[in-house]
N, C-alpha and C positions, 0 to 999 in steps of 0.2 A: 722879959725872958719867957721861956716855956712853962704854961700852965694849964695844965688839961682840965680846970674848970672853967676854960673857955672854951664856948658851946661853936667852934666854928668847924668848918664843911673839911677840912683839910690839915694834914700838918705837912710843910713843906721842909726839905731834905738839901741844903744851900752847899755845894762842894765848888771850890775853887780850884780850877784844873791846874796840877805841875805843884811845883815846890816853893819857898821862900825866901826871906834870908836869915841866918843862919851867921853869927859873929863878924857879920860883916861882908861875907861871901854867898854867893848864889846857888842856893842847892841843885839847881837844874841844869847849870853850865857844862857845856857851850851850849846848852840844847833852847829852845824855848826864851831867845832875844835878839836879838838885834843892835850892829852897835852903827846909826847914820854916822857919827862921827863920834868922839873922843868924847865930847862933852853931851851927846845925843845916845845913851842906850837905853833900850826899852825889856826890860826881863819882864815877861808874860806872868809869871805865876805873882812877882807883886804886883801886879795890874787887877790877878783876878781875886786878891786877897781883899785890898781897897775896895772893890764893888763889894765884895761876899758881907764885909764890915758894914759897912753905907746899907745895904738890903737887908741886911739881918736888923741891925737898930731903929731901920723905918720903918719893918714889920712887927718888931716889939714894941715900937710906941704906939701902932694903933689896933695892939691886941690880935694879931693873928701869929700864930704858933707855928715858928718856925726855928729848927734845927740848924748848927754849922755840925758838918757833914766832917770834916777835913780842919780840927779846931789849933792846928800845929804848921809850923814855916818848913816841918819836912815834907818830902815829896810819896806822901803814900802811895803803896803799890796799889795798881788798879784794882787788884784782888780787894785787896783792907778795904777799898773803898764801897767797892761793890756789896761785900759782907758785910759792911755798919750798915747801909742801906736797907739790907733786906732783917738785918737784925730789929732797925726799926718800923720796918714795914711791918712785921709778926706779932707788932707791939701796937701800932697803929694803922691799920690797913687800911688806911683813907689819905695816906701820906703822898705825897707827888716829890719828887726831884729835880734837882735844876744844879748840872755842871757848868759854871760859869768860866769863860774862854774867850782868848784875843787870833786873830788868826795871823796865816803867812801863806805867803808864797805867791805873790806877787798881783793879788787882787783887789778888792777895794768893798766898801758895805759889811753887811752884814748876813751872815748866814744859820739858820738853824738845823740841825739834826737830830734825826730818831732814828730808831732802829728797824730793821728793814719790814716790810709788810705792811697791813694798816692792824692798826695799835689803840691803843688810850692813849698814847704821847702823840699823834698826831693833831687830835684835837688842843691839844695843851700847845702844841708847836703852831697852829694856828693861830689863835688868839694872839699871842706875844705877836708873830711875825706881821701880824694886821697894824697891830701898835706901834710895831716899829716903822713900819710903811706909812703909816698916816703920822708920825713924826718927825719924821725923818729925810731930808731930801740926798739921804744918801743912796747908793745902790741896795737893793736888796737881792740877792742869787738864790734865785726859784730853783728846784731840780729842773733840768734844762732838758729832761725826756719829757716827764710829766707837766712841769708847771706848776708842780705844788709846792708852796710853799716850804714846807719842811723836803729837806736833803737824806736819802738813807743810809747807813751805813751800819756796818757789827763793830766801830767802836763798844770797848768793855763795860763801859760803864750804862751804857745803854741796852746792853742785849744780856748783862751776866745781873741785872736788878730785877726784880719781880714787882716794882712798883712801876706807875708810868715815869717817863724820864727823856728830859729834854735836853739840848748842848748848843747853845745858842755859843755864836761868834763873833762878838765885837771888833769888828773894823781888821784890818791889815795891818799887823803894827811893824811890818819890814814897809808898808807904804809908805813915805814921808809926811802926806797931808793926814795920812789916816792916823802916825803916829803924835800929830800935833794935835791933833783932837785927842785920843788916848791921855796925853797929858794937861787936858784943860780940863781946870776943875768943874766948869760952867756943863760943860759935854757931859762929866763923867755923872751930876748930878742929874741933867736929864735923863741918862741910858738908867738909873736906877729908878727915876719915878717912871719908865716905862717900865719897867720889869715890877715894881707896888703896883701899879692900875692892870697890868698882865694877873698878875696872882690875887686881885680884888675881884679883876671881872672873870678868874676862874671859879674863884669861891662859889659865885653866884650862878654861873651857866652848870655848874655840875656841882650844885651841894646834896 
């Protein structure tokens, strides 16, 4: 768990975008799934909870201090989220962020986001999207003006946080093949030890 008598470069801020479940039901419905058929639906915010758990217990085993951002199957408002954030930022001001997300609308790969201009989360978006490029022989979706790696946008959670802050996109889960990966436990264990060797080799490029 969190111990701040560990001497490391960073504390990391793990948010799992959208909602959960919730007695059985989906707090984020209709929004944020996809249903290929009857026996094939994918709800985005269990998908991003599964990684948020898997990253959080692989960064507590090997002693880097990392936060769940979002520790509830509700769908906090973007507001809450942003506000824990900078609440912990004020507390540790070496903290980085990472909103964890599945995509849609009819693409394929994987995509990063930061918030618009150049930032501290650029460099942070870089790293990961190298990792995943050299992992990965899936597509990766550069900004298609510039080529950079990272994609801009004033999503909330990236422009209303005062720490740097990244929103990586795992795969297309309305794609079919993207969503058969999304469900394979073998995949989903890779896309986490990219994102531990991302947040290892950030420790060390900017401690």
């Amino acid at each position: 768990m969190f111990n701040e008598k560990i001497e490391m470069s960073k504390v990391w801020l793990i948010d799992s975008g959208h909602g959960g479940v919730i007695k059985g039901n989906y707090v984020t419905a209709p929004d944020k799934m996809f249903e290929h058929s009857p026996e094939e639906i994918f709800y985005e915010g269990v998908f991003n909870r599964i990684i948020k758990q898997k990253l959080l217990e692989r960064l507590w085993d090997i002693g880097i201090n990392a936060i769940d951002l979002c520790p509830t199957e509700l769908d906090l408002p973007l507001q809450a989220r942003a506000d824990i954030a900078n609440i912990y930022y004020e507390r540790y001001r070496n903290s980085v962020g990472i909103s964890l997300h599945s995509n849609a609308g009819g693409g394929r790969g994987f995509e990063i986001w930061t918030s618009p201009g150049e930032t501290d989360s650029d460099k942070y978006a870089e790293i990961l999207g190298e990792i995943l490029i050299e992992r990965f022989t899936l597509p990766f979706r550069k900004d298609a003006a510039t080529g950079a790696i990272d994609k801009e946008s004033l999503f909330y959670i990236l422009t209303q946080t005062q720490c740097p802050f990244i929103l990586p996109e795992c795969l297309f889960f309305d794609n079919y093949e993207d969503y058969k990966l999304l469900n394979d436990p073998y995949f989903r264990e890779r896309y986490v030890e990219a994102l531990v060797s991302f947040i290892q080799k950030s420790e060390l490029a900017f401690a």
